[in-house]
Backbone as CSV, one residue per row, in Angstrom:
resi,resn,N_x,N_y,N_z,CA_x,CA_y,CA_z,C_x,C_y,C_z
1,UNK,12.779,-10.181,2.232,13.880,-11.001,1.757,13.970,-10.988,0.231
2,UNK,12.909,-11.303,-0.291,12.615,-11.405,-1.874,13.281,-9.873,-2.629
3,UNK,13.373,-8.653,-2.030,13.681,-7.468,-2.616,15.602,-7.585,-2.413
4,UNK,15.754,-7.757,-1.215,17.446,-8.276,-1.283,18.055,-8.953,-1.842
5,UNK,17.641,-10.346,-2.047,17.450,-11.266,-3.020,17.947,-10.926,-4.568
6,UNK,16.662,-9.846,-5.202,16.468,-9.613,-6.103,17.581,-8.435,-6.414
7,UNK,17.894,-7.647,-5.388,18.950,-6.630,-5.652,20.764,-7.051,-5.799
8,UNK,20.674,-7.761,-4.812,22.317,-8.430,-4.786,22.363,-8.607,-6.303
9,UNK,23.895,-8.592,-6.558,24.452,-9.411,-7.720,24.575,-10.857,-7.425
10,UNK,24.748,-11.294,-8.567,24.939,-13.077,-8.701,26.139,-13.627,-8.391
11,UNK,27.284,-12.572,-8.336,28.603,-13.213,-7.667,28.339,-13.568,-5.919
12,UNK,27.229,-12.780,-5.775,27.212,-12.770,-4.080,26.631,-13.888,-3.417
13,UNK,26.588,-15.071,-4.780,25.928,-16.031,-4.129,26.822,-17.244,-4.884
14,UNK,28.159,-17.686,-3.905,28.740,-18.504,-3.782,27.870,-20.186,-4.595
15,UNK,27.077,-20.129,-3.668,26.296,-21.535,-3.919,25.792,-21.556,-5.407
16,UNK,25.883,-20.572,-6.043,24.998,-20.225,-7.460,25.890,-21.266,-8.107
17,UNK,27.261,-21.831,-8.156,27.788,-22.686,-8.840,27.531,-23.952,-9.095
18,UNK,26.625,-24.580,-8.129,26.209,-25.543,-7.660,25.528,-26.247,-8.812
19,UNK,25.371,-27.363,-9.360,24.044,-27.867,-10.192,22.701,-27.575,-9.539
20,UNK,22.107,-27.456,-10.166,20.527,-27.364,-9.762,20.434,-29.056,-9.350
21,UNK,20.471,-29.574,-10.113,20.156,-31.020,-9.961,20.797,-31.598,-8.230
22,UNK,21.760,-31.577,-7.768,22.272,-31.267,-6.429,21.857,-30.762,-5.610
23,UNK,21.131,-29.237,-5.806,20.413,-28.427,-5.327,18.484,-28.628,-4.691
24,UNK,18.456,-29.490,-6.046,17.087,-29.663,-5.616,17.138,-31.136,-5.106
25,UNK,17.687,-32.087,-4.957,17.849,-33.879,-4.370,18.232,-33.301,-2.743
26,UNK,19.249,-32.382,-2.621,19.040,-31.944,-1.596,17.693,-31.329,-0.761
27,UNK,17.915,-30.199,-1.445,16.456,-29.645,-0.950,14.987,-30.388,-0.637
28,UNK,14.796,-31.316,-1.898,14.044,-32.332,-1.657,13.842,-33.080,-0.127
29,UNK,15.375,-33.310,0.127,15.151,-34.108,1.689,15.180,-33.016,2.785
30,UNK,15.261,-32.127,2.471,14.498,-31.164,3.377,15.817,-30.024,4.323
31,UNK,16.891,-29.979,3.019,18.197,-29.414,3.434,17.833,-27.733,2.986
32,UNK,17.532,-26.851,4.098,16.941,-25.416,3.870,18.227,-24.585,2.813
33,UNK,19.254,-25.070,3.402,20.211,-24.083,2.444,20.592,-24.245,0.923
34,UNK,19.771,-25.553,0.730,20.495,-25.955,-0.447,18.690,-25.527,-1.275
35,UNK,17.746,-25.075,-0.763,16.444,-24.740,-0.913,16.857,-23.060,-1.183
36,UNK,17.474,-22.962,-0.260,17.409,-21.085,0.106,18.823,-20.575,-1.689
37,UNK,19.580,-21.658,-1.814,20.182,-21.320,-3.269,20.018,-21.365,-4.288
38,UNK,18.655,-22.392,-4.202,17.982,-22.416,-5.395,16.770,-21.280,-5.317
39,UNK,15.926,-20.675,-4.533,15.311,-19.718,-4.107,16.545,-18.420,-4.696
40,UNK,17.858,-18.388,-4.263,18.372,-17.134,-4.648,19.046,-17.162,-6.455
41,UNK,19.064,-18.174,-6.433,19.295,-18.329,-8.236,18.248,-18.214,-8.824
42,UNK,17.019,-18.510,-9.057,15.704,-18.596,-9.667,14.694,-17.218,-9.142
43,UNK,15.010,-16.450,-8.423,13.680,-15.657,-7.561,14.029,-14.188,-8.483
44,UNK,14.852,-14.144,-9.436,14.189,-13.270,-10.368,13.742,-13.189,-11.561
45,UNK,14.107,-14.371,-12.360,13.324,-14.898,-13.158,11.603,-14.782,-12.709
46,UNK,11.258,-15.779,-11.779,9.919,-16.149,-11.275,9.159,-14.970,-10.992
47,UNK,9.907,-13.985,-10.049,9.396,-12.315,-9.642,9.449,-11.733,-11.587
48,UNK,9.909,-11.807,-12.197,9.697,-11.163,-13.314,8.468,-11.648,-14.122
49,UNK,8.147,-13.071,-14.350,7.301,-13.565,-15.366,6.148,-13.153,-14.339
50,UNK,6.294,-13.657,-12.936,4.742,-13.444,-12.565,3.834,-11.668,-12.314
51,UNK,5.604,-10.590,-12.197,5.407,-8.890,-12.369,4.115,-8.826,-13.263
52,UNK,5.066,-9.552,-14.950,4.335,-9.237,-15.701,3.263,-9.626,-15.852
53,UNK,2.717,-10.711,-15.782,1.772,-11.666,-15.187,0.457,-11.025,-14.981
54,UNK,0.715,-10.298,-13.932,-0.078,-9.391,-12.703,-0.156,-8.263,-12.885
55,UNK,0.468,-7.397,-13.408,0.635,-6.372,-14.104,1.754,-5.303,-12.812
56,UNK,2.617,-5.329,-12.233,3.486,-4.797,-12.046,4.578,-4.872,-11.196
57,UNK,5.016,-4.954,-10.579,6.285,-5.413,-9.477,6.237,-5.194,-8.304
58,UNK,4.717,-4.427,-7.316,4.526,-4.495,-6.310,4.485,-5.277,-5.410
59,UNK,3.951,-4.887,-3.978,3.657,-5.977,-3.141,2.871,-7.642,-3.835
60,UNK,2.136,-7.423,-4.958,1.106,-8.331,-5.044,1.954,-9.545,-5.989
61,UNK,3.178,-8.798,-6.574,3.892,-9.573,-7.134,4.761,-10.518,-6.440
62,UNK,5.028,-9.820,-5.550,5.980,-10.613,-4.360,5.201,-11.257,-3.574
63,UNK,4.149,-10.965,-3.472,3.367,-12.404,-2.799,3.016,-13.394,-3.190
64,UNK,3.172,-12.921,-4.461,2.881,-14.558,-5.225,4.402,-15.122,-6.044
65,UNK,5.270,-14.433,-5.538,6.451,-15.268,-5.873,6.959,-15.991,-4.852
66,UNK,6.432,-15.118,-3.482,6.586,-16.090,-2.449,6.024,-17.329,-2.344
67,UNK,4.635,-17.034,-2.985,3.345,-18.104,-3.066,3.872,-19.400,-4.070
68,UNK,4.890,-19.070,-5.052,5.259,-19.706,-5.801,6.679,-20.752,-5.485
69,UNK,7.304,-20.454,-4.673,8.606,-20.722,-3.940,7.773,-21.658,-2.699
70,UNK,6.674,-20.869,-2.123,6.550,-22.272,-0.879,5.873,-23.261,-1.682
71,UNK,5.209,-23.261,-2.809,4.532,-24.209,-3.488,5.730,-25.228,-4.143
72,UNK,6.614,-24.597,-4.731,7.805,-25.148,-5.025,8.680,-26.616,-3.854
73,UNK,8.865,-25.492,-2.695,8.951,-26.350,-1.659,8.248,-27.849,-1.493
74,UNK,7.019,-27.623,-1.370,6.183,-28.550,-0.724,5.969,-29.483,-1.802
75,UNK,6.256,-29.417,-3.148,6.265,-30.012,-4.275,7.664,-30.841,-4.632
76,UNK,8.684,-30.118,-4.040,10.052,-30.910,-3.978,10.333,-32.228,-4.296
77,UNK,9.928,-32.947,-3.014,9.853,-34.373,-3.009,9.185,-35.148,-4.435
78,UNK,8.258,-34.638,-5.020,7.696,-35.146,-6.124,8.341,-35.085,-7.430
79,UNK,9.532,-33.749,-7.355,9.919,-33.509,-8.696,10.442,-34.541,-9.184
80,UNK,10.126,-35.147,-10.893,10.794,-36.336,-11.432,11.914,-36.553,-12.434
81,UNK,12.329,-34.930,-12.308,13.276,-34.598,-13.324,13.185,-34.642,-14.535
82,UNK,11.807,-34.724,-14.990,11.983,-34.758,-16.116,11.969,-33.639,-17.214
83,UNK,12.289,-32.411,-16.346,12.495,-31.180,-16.892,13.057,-30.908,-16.659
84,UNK,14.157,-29.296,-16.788,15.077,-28.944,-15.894,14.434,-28.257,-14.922
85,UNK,15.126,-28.052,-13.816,14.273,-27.948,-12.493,13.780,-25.985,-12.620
86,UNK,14.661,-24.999,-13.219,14.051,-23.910,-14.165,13.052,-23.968,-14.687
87,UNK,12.685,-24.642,-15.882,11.774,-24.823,-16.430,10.380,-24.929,-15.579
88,UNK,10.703,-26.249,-14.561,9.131,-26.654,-14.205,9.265,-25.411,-13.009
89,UNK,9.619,-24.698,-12.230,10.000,-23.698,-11.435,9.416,-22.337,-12.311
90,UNK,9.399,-22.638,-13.511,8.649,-20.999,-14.382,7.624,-21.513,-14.545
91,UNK,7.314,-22.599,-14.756,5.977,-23.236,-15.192,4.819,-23.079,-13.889
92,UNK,5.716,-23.937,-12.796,5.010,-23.480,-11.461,4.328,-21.826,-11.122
93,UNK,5.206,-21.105,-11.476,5.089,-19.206,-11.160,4.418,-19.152,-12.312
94,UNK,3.864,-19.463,-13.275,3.015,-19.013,-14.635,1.912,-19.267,-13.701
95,UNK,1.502,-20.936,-13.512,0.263,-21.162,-12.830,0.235,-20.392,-11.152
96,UNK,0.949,-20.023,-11.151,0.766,-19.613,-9.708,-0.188,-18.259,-9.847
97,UNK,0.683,-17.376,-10.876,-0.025,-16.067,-11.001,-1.407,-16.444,-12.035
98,UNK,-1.372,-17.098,-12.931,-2.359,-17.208,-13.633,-4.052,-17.783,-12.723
99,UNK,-3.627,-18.829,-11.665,-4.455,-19.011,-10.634,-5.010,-17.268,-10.005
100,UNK,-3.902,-16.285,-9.506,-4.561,-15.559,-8.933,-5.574,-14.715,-9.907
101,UNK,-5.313,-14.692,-10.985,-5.398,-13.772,-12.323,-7.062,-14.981,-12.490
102,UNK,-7.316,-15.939,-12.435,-8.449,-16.617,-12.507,-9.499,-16.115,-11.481
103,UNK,-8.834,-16.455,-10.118,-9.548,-15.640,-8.804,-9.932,-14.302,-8.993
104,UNK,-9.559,-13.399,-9.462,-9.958,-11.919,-9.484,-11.042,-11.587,-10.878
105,UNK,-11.107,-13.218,-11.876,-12.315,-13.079,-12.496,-13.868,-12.867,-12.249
106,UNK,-13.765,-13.767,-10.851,-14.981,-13.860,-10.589,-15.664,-12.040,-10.188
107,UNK,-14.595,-11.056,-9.310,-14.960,-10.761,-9.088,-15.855,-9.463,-9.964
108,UNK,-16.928,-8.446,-9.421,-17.637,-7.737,-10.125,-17.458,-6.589,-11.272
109,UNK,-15.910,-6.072,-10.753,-15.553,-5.297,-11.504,-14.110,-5.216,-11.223
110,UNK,-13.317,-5.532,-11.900,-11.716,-5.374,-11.789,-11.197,-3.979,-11.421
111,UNK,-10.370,-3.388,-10.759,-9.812,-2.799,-10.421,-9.079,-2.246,-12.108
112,UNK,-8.007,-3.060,-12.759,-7.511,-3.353,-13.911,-8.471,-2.622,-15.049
113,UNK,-9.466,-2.970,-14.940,-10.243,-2.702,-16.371,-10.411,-1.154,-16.154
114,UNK,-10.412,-0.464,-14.796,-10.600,0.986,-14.543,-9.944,1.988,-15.310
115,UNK,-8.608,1.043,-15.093,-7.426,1.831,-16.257,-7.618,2.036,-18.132
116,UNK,-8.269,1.508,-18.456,-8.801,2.003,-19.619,-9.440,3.104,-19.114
117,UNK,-10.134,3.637,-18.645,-10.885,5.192,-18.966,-9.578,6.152,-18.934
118,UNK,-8.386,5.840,-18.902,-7.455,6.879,-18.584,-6.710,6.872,-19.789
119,UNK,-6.850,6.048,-21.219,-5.856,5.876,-21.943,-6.180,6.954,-22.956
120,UNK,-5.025,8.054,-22.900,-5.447,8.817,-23.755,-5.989,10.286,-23.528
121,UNK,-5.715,10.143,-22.109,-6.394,11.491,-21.211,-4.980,12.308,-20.870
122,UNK,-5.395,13.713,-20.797,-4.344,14.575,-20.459,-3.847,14.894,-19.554
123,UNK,-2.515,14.974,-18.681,-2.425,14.921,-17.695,-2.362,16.793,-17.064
124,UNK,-1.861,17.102,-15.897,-2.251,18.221,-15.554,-1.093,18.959,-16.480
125,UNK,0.060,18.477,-17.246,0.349,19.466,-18.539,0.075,19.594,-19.544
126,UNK,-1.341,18.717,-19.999,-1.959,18.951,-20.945,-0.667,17.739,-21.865
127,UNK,-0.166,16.567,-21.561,0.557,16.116,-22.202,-0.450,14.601,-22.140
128,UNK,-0.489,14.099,-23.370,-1.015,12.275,-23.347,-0.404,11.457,-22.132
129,UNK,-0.853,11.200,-21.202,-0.644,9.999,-20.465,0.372,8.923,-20.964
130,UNK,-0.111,8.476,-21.953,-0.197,7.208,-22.717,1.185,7.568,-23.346
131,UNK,1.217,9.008,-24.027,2.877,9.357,-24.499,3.865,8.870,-23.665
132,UNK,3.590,9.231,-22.069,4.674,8.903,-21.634,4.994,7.653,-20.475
133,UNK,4.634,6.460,-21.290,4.041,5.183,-19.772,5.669,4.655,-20.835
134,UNK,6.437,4.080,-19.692,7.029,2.953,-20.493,6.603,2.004,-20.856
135,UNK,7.021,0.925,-21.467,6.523,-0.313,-22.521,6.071,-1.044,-21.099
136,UNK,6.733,-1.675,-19.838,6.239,-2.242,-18.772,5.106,-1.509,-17.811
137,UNK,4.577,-0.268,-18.090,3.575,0.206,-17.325,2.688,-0.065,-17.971
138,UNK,2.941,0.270,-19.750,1.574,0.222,-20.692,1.256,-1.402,-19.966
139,UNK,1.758,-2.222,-20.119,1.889,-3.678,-20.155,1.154,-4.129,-19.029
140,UNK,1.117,-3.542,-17.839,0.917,-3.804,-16.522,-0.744,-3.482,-16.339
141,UNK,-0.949,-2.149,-17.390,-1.904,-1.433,-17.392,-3.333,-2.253,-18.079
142,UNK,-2.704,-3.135,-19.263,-3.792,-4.090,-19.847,-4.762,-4.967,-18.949
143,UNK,-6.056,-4.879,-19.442,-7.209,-5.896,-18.711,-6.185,-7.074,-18.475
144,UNK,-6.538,-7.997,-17.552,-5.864,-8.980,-17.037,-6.125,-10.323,-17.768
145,UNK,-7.150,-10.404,-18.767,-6.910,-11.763,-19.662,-6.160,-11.418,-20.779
146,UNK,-6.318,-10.157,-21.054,-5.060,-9.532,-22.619,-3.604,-9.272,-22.046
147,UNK,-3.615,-9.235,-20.427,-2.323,-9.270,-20.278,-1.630,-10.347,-20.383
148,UNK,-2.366,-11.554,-19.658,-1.597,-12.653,-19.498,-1.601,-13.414,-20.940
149,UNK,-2.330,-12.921,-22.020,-1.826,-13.947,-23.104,-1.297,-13.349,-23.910
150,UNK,-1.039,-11.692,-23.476,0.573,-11.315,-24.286,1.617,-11.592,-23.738
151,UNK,1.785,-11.529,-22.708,2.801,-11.943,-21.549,2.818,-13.818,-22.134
152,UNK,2.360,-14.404,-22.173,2.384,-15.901,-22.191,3.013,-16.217,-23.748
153,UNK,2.385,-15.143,-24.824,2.252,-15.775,-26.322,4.020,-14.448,-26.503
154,UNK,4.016,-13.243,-26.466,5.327,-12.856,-26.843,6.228,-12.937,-26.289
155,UNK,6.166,-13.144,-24.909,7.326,-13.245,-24.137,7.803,-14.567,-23.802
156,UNK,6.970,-15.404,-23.368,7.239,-16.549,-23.018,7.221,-17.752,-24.038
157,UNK,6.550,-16.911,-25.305,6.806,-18.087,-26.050,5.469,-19.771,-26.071
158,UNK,4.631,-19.420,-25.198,3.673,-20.329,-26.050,2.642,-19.949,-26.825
159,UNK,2.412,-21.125,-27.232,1.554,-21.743,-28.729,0.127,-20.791,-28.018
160,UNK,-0.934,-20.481,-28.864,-2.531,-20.267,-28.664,-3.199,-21.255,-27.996
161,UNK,-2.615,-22.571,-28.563,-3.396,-23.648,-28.061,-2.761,-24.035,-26.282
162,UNK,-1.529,-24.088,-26.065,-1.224,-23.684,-24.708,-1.728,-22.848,-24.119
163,UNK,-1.982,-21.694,-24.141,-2.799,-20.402,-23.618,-4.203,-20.901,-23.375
164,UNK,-4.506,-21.202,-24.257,-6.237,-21.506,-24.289,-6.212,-22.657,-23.238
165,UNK,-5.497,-23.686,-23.613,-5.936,-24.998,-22.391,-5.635,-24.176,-20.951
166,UNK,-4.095,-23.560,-21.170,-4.423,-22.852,-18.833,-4.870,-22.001,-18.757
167,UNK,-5.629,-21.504,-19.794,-6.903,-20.524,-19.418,-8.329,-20.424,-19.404
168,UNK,-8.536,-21.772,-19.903,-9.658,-22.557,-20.029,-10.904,-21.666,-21.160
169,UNK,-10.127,-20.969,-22.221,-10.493,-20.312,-22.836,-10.518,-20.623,-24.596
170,UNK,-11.166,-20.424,-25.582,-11.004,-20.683,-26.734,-10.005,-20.455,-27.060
171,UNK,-9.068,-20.815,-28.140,-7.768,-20.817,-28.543,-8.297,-19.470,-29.627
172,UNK,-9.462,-18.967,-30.349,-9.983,-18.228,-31.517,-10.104,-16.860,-30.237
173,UNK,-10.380,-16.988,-28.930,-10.022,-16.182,-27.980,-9.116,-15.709,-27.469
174,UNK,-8.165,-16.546,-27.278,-6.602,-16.168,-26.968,-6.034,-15.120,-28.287
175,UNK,-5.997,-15.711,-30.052,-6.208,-14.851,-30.382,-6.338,-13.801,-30.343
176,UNK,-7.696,-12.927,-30.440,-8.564,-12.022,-30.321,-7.843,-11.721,-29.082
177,UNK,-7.712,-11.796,-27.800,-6.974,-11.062,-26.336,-5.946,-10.457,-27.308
178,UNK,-5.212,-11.948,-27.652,-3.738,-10.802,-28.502,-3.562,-9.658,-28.997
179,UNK,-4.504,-9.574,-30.096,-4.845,-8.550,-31.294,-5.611,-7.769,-29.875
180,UNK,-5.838,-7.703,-29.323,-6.595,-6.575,-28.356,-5.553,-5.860,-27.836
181,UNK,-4.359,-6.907,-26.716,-3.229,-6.347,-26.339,-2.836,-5.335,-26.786
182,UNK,-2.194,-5.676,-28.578,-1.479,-5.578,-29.290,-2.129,-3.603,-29.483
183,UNK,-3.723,-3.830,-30.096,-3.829,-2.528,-29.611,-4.056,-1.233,-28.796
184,UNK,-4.221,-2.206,-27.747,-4.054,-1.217,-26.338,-2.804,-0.625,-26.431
185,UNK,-1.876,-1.513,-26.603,-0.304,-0.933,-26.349,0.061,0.078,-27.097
186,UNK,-0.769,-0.355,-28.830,0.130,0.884,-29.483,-0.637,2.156,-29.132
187,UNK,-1.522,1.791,-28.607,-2.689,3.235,-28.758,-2.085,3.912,-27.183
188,UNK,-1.903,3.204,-26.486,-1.076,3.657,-25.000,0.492,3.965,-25.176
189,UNK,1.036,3.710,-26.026,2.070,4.369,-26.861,2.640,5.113,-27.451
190,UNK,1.306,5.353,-28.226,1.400,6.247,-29.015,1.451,6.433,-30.412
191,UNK,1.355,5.020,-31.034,1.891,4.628,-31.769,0.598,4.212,-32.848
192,UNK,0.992,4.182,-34.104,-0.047,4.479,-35.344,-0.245,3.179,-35.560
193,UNK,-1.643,2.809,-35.834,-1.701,1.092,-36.209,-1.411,0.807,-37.627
């Protein structure tokens, strides 16, 4: 559903005119369609921040935008408006992916971090890898704590000290991830520091 969703245009969704605020008092009392329009107005925003999030737009992304939408749901009834219902809806999908992005700390060796031994290696035309990744693969490609606090600090726009508290990490760390990002990318780029 989430890939149809995401493909339609925005004229194709009549209900998109609607206030959110309408949308979610409804939904709240447990009206699916007025749930399923706010689900089709918001579900590419949310699929985008948490892509990047996670590092790419696969299955794993869409499971946690799903993961983020039933959490949404079940949270309904509580919302107090005191945001716009967007806002706490991106906020929700930040922590949603950032939770899974916590979970895959524990484990022994990231999958993610593998991709560094490749930055910079030749492919079978003898051409840089790294020459030719677009800006969202390089991006996808970063260790998963330098992703999410470039993703959090350039794109989304928070502070170090935001980063550091939902990551339960030094703010002099968040930092330092940055400046790490910053040169993974150009060096996966191509690009001269």
């Amino acid at each position: 559903m989430l890939t149809a969703v995401l493909d339609a245009p925005a004229a194709a969704f009549p209900e998109a005119e609607a206030d959110d605020g309408a949308l979610v008092r409804a939904a709240a009392r447990g009206e699916v369609a007025a749930f399923e329009a706010l689900y089709r107005r918001h579900a590419g925003r949310v699929h985008g921040v948490i892509a990047r999030l996670v590092g790419g737009a696969g299955s794993r992304a869409e499971d946690l935008t799903q993961e983020a939408f039933v959490r949404a749901w079940q949270a309904l009834p509580a919302f107090r408006f005191e945001s716009a219902f967007g806002t706490w809806l991106h906020r929700l999908a930040v922590n949603t992916a950032l939770m899974e992005l916590r979970s895959r700390r524990s484990r022994p060796l990231d999958e993610d971090e593998e991709a560094l031994d490749y930055v910079g290696a030749a492919d079978s035309a003898g051409q840089r890898t790294a020459l030719r990744m677009d800006l969202e693969r390089a991006v996808a490609g970063l260790p998963p704590r330098a992703r999410a606090v470039l993703v959090l600090y350039d794109v989304e726009g928070w502070t170090h000290e935001e980063i550091a508290a939902e990551l339960g990490i030094a703010v002099g760390s968040s930092k330092a991830q940055l400046h790490r990002a910053r040169q993974l990318l150009r060096a996966r780029l191509g690009e001269t520091a």
